[in-house]
C-alpha positions, -999 to +999 in steps of 0.1 A: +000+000+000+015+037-009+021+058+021+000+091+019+024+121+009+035+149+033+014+171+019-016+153+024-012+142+059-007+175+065-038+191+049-061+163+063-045+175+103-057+212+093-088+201+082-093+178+118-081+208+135-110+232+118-136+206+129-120+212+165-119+247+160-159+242+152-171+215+181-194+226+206-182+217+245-143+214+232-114+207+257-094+238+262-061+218+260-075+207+229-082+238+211-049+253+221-031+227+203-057+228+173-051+264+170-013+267+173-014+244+145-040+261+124-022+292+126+014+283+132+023+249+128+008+238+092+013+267+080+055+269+091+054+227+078+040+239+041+058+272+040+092+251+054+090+231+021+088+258-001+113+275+013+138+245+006+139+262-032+148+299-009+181+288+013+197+256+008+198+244+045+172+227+072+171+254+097+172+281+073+141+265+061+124+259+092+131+295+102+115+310+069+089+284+074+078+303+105+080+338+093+061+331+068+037+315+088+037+346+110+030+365+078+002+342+063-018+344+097-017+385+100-023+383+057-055+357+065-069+380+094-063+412+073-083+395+045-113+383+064-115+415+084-118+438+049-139+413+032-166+400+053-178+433+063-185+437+025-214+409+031-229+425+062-206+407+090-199+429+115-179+409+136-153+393+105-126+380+137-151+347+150-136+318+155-153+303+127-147+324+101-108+325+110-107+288+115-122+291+076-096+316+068-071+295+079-079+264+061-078+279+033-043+296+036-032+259+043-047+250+012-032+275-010+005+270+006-003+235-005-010+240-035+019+267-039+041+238-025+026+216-053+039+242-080+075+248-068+085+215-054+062+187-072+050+154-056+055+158-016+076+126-001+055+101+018+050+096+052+084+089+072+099+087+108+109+120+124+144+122+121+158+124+157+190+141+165+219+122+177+207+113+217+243+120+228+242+154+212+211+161+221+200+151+253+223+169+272+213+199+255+179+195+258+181+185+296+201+216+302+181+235+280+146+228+291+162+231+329+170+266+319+135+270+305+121+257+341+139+278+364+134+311+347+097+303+348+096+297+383+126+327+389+096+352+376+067+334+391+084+336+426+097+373+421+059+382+415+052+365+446+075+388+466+104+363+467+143+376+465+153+366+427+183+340+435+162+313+414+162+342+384+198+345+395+203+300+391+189+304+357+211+328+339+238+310+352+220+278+334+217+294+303+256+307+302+261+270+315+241+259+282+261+285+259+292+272+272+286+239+269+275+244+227+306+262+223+326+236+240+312+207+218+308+230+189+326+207+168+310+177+181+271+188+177+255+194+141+239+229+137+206+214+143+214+209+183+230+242+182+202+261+171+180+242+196+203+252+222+203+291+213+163+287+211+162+270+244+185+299+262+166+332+239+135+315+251+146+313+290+164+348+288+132+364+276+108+349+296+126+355+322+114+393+323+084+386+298+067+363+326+070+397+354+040+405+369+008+389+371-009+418+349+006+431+314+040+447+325+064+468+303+060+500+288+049+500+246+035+466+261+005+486+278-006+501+244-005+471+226-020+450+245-048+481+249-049+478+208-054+441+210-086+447+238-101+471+215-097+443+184-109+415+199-144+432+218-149+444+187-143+414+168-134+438+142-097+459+138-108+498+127-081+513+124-104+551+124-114+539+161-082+547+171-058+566+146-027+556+163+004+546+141+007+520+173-029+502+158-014+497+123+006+471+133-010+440+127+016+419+148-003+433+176-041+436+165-050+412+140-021+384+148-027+381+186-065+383+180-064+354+155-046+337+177-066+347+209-098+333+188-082+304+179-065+286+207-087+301+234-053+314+253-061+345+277-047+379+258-023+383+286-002+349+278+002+353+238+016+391+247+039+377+274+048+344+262+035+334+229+050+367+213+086+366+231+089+331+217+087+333+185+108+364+188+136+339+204+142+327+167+157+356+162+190+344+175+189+310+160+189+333+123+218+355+134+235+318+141+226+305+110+233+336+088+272+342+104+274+298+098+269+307+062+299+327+063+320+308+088+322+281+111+304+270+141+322+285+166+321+321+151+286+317+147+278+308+181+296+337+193+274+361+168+242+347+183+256+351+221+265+387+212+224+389+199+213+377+233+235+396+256+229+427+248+210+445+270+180+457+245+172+424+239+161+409+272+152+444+289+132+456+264+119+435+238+098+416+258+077+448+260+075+458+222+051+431+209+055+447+170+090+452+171+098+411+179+073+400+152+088+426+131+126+411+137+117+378+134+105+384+100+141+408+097+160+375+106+147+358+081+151+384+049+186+385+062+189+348+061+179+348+023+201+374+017+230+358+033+227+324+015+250+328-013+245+287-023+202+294-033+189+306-064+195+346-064+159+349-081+143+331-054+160+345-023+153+385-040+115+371-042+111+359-005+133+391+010+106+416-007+082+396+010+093+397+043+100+433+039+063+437+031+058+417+061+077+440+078+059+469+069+026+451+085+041+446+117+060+480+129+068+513+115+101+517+131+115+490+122+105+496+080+117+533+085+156+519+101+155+491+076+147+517+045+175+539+057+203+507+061+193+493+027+195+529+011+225+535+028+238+504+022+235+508-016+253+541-017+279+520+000+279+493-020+290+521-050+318+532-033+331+499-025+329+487-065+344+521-073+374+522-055+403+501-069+418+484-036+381+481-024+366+466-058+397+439-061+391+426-025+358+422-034+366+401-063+391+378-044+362+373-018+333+369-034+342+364-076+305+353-085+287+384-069+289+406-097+256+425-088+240+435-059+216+412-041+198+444-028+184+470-058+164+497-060+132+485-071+134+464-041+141+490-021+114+510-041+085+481-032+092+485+003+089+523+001+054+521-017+042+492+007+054+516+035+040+549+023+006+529+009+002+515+045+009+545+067-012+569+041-040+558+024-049+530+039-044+537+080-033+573+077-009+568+100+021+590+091+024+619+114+048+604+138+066+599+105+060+633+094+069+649+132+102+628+127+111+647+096+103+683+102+116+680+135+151+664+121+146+689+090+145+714+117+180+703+135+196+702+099+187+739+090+186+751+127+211+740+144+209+768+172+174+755+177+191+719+181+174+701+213+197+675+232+191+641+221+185+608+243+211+599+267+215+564+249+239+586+222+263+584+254+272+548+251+286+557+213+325+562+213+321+588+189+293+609+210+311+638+234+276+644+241+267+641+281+233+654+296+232+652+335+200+645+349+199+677+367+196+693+334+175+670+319+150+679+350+155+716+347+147+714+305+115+691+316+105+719+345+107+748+318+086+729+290+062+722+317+064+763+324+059+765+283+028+742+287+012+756+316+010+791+300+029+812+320+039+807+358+009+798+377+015+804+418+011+765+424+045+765+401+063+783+429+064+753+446+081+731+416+114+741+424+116+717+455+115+688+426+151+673+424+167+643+405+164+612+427+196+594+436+196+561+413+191+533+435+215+503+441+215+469+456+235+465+488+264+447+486+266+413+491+288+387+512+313+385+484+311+419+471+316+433+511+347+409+511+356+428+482+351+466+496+375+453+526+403+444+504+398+482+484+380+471+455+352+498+448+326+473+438+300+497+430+326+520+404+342+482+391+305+475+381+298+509+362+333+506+349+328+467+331+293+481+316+312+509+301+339+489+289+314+464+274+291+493+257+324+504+238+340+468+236+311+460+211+316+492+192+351+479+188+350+448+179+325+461+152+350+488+137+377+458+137+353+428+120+344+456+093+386+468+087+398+430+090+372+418+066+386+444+040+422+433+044+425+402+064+438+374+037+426+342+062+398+325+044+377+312+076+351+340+075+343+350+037+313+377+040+290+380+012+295+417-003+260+424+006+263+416+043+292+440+044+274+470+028+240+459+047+265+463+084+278+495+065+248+513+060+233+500+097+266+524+109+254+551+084+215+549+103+236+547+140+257+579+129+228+597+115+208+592+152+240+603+169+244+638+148+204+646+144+190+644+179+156+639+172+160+608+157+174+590+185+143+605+206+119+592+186+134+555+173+160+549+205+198+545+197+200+510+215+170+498+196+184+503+169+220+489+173+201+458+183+183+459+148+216+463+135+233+433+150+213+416+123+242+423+102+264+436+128+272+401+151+286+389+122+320+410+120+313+415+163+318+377+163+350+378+142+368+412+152+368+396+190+386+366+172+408+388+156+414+410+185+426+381+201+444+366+173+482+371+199+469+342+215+472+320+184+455+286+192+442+302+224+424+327+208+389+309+201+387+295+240+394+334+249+371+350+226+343+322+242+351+329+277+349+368+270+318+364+252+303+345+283+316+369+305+300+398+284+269+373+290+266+375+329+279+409+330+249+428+308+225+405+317+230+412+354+242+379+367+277+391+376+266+426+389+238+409+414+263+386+428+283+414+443+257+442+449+264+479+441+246+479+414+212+492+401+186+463+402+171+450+369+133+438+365+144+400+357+161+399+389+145+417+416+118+433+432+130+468+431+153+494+404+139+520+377+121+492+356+101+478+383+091+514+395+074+521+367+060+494+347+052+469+375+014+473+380+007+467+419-032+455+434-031+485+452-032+509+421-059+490+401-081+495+438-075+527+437-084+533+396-115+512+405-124+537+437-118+568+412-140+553+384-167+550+412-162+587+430-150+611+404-179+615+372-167+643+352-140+654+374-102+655+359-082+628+370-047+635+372-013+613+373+020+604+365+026+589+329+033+558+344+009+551+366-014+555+337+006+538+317+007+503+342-032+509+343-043+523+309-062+491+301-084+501+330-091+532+320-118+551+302-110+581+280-073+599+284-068+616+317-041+640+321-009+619+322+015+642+341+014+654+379+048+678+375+034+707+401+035+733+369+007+714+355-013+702+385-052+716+379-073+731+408-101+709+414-087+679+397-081+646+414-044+633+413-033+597+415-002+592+434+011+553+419+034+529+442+066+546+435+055+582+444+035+568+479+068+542+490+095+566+479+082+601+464+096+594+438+078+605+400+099+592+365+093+615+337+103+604+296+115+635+282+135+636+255+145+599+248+151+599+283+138+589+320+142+613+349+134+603+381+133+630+404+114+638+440+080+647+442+071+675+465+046+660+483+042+687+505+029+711+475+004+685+475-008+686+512-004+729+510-034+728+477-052+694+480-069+674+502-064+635+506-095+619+502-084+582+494-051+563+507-041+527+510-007+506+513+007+522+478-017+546+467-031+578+479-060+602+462-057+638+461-084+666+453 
């Protein structure tokens, strides 16, 4: 008897998981698994085997597999939602009507799969990993996974974080041990290995708090509220560039609908793990240049720093967005697939890119444009043109051209115009850096993040930064109201810092300043990077060794992501609005790469040494920025994955106390104004109807409004402020407070002014 194909065993499982989809009185276990694989799992399995005629090896395929699958399910949702409406549904985003929608795209990948590959294979084993390469991988792996779970779940119980602590110590362990055995394991246990320790490391801060923690998390997951009560994404509900990305609307509510999963765990679990495949392609695009080794270093340097474990957790549309970025990378990087092919599926995935966040399309437009003018003064210059030759003899043309770059522009401008209207926080960005280019006495200081550049003499104090904020507020008030008299009490709050512990006392006694050591490494690892950058980029232009052989267009692509970096340093307004650190972590896309082989390089005095010394240094780079190292000596400020306490947890940890006290102002205050800090409204916007004032600086305080004092301002009288690409934290005057209002509501973290 003939085994079924692939193909069909496949389409016959979507069609099962549709009738589960449809079933009255359905097992919840049951339905999550149906729907995963309804809008993840068939669809990465089909789009996996085309993608075997895009990059030529297994987990370059499974990787594009997922994007794509990522992309199909936000394409399907965006179809249903503009069509059905067109025959009188009102609510297009049902569970029925997706479940439909998602049968279908399974169908048409099938039959897409049909057309570029031919008959599918039949039926067959899984084929299992060596067990001696594999199983202590996956035991240490999925033992990392398990503690960081239970490090966040007993932090949000009000536990110390020395669990937290045990598991970023398992994943270095994990690291370690793939680059110790590097030679031993096949590429398929190392990229397992790198998904098991993204996975751990983000979770680790994702997981935080029993309500939606984080800050562009808040608005998101607001967004996605709004789309799935309405069944229906309108983008004119709510004409915010943040509700045109589908990564968080339409692609959370599809898969909300469909595996029954509460809102809260897709934002802070599903999401942050299909972002952790965004290491696993940084591995696999440095192995097409070089060997294992090298490429596990690129993927470490990914995960350690500090943007992605801090922050990407909390920007929804930004790790969609970079998964899909790790993949156009991958099929630019694969100089061994059809050039055709690979040009086809990167246009793609920009598009995809475009539908999932702004930001990220804007950076990635400038890089690729950048990168082109780059690219033309590399194949102009003699000594430049012949090394490019010698490297790379087949690449006569450019991978990237302008009509690609030119599709990504129209999707862009077509998206944020006519069809969301969506562009003034594109338009603000370029009058206000139009206005630095021709002004430059009207130049405003920049975020703070341009510090960490070695080529930035720039340096804004807090104290400043609080005395700018006090006059804007001044600017904003309309003049100099008496309650303002009272603002100049407000000073910059002393940054907060863990004790030290047994081992870093031991150290004080013996004269090491534990506290300045600590700032000292995170300095020295902020410009290391930069470094190691410059040097990967110079030794790849005249370094003879053949054992890392970039492609022409990954040098130009890392090129023009220094020509976006440089541009955010000199034009301040661009680092405000898109974040410097953001971006270099976009950039590691194409940056890791030379990272990975300048530390190599910069170590090559140690000759046969210089691998084990470049993996050790990585590692330590590892514990350091994540805050392993720091934690285990004290003097340091305390991050969100580790502890109860720092800058982080002031202001994006929602506490019981301030959701009582939103739900006693909702009952006592009508009409009145209702007054706070940004965010305190930020940890509780979900909670909160219409948009009350959002800042509680004394210049701005109304008479007869009521102000909400959150946790930090009630335990430590302390308010943070974002001002200019920057947070200030400074001391609220509560006595101005008690001198003009009245307390009429107070509990163990919250008080009630009017």
């Amino acid at each position: 008897m003939t085994r079924p194909g692939q193909r069909t065993v496949v389409l016959g499982s979507v069609l099962a998981a549709a009738v589960v989809e449809l079933m009255p009185g359905r097992p919840a276990v049951l339905v999550a698994l149906a729907g995963l694989w309804l809008v993840l799992g068939a669809p990465a399995w089909l789009c996996r085997r085309i993608a075997t005629r895009i990059v030529s090896t297994r987990e370059a395929q499974w990787l594009l597999g997922l994007g794509f699958a990522v992309l199909a399910a936000m394409a399907a949702a965006l179809i249903v939602n503009t069509v059905l409406p067109w025959f009188g549904v009102s609510r297009p985003l049902t569970t029925g009507s997706l479940a439909v929608a998602q049968t279908l795209t399974a169908g048409a990948l099938a039959f897409l799969d049909r057309r570029l590959t031919g008959a599918s294979p039949p039926v067959r084993g899984p084929r299992w990993m060596p067990v001696r390469d594999v199983a202590p991988v996956a035991v240490l792996g999925v033992l990392a996974l398990v503690v960081a779970v239970a490090g966040a779940i007993r932090l949000n119980n009000g536990f110390t974080g020395a669990t937290s602590l045990v598991a970023l110590f398992l994943i270095a362990a994990l690291l370690g041990l793939l680059a110790v055995r590097a030679r031993r394991y096949g590429d398929g246990v190392i990229a397992f290995g790198i998904l098991c320790a993204a996975t751990a490391l983000l979770l680790l801060t994702s997981l935080r708090g029993w309500y939606i923690t984080g800050h562009d998390i808040q608005r998101e997951f607001l967004l996605f509220q709004l789309t799935s009560a309405k069944g229906y994404w309108d983008i004119s509900g709510y004409p915010d560039a943040y509700n045109a990305c589908l990564s968080i609307t339409l692609l959370p509510a599809s898969l909300a609908q469909l595996t029954a999963l509460p809102g809260a765990a897709i934002f802070k679990a599903v999401l942050p793990m299909l972002f952790a495949a965004a290491p696993v392609a940084v591995y696999r695009t440095t192995r097409n240049l070089t060997g294992k080794r090298i490429s596990l270093l690129a993927a470490i340097c990914f995960l350690a720093f500090p943007t992605f474990f801090t922050d990407m957790p909390f920007l929804g549309r930004q790790e969609i967005a970079f998964l899909l970025l790790g993949c156009a990378v991958l099929a630019l990087s694969d100089r061994t697939a059809p050039r055709r092919a690979r040009r086809i599926a990167f246009t793609v995935l920009l598009a995809g890119i475009v539908l999932s966040h702004y930001s990220t399309t804007y950076v990635l437009i400038g890089v690729l444009v950048l990168g082109k003018l780059a690219s033309g003064v590399v194949r102009v210059v003699p000594p430049l043109r012949r090394r490019l030759a010698e490297r790379a003899p087949k690449e006569s043309a450019d991978f990237v051209v302008w009509p690609m770059i030119g599709i990504a522009v129209l999707c862009s401008a077509l998206w944020t115009g006519p069809v969301t209207g969506t562009w003034q926080q594109l338009r603000h960005t370029a009058a206000a850096t139009a206005r630095d280019l021709f002004h430059p006495d009207q130049v405003q200081r920049g975020s703070s993040d341009t510090a960490y550049s070695i080529f930035s003499s720039a340096r804004v104090s807090p104290q400043q930064r609080l005395r700018d904020y006090a006059d804007s507020t001044r600017a904003r008030a309309g003049g100099e109201p008496p309650m303002a008299l009272h603002a100049a009490a407000a000073q910059v709050a002393p940054a907060d810092a863990l004790p030290l512990t047994a081992a870093g006392s031991a150290l004080n006694q013996l004269g090491v300043d534990v506290p300045r050591v600590n700032g000292l490494l995170r300095t020295l690892c902020a410009d290391g990077l930069q470094v190691l950058l410059l040097v990967g980029l110079a030794g790849t232009l005249i370094a003879t060794a053949t054992v890392f052989r970039p492609t022409h267009d990954l040098f130009v692509l890392a090129a023009g992501g220094l020509g976006v970096l440089a541009a955010e340093i000199a034009l301040p307004q661009l680092s405000v609005d898109y974040g410097l650190l953001r971006t270099f972590q976009q950039g590691l896309f194409g940056f890791a790469p030379f990272i990975a082989m300048g530390s190599v390089w910069a170590l090559s005095w140690l000759r046969q040494w210089r691998m084990p010394a470049a993996t050790a240094v990585s590692l330590l780079l590892f514990l350091d920025l994540t805050g392993a190292l720091p934690r285990l000596f004290g003097g340091y400020p305390a991050q969100l994955q580790l502890d109860n306490a720092g800058q982080y947890y002031d202001i994006y940890y929602a506490h019981p106390q301030e959701r009582a006290a939103l739900a006693w102002l909702e009952q006592h205050t009508a009409a009145h104004r209702i007054q706070s800090d940004r965010y305190t409204l930020s940890r509780l916007q979900t909670l909160i109807d219409g948009r009350p004032g959002d800042d509680i600086y004394p210049t701005l305080v109304q008479p007869g409004s009521f102000v909400l004092l959150g946790y930090p301002a009630v335990r430590k009288d302390e308010v943070t402020v974002f001002y200019q690409g920057d947070l200030v934290t400074y001391r609220y005057p509560l006595r101005f407070l008690d001198a003009t209002k009245n307390k009429v509501y107070s509990s163990n973290g919250t008080s009630v002014y009017r």
